[in-house]
N, C-alpha and C positions, 0 to 999 in steps of 0.2 A: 492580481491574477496574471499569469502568464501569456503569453501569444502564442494560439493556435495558427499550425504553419500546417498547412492541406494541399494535395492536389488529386491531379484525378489522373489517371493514362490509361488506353486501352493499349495494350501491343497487340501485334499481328505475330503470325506464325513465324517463325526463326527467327523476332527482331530481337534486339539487345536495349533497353533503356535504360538511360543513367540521368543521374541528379544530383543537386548539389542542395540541401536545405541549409538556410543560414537562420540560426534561431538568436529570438533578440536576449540579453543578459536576463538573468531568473537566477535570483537571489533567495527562492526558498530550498528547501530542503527535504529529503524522505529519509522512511525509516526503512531498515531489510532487517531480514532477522527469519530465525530456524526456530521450528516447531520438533522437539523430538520428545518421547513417550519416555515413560517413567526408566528404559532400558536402553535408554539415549538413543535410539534408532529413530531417523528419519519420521516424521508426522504425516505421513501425505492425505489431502485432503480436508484438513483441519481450515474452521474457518475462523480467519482474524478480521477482526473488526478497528479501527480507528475513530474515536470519537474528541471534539474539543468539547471540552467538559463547562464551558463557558461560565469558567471560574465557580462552580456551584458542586458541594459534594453529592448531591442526588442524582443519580441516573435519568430520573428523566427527564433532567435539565439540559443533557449529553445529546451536543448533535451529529450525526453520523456524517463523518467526510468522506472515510473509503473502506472497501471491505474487499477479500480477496479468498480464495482456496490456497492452502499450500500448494505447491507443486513434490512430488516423488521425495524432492529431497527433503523435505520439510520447511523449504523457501518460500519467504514471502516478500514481496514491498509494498508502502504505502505512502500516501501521500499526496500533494504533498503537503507540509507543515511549516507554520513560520515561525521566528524568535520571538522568545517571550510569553507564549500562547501553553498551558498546561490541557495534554491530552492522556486520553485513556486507550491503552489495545485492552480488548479482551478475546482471549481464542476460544473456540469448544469446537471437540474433537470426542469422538466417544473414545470413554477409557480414559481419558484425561480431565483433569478438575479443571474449572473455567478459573482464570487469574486474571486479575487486573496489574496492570502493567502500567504508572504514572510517568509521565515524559515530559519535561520543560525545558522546554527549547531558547 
């Protein structure tokens, strides 16, 4: 797992606050990727799903790591995922058939 780097601040009326986060090395990795409809235009709204399939072809051996909406463009990311680990996206979006997506990292 990665290190969680948090703070808090309240500013006041006209203040300016600035910061400096030093995040420690993260050696995993995400996936991005575009959702467009069968007329290649943008997907918005579409939801993608990430699952590590924990080596097993049945779904519901599949655990959910992250899930997201597209944004306008048909953007998405996920993650994140590490080497060696086989995952599954699946998107649905109405108007579009749900597809499974195999990914080995």
């Amino acid at each position: 797992m990665g290190v969680l780097s948090k703070f808090f601040f309240k500013a006041s009326d006209g203040e300016r606050a600035e910061t400096v986060v030093h995040l420690a090395p993260d050696n995993r990795s995400i996936i991005t990727g575009r959702v467009l409809d069968s007329d290649g235009k943008p997907a918005g709204d579409a939801c993608v799903l990430l699952y590590d399939t924990m080596g097993k072809q049945e779904f519901e051996s599949y655990a959910l790591i992250d899930s997201m909406f597209t944004d306008s463009d048909g953007a998405f990311v996920l993650g994140p995922v590490s080497g060696g680990t086989l995952y599954a996206v699946y998107v649905y979006h109405r108007g579009i058939r749900t597809r499974q997506l195999e990914l080995k990292g």
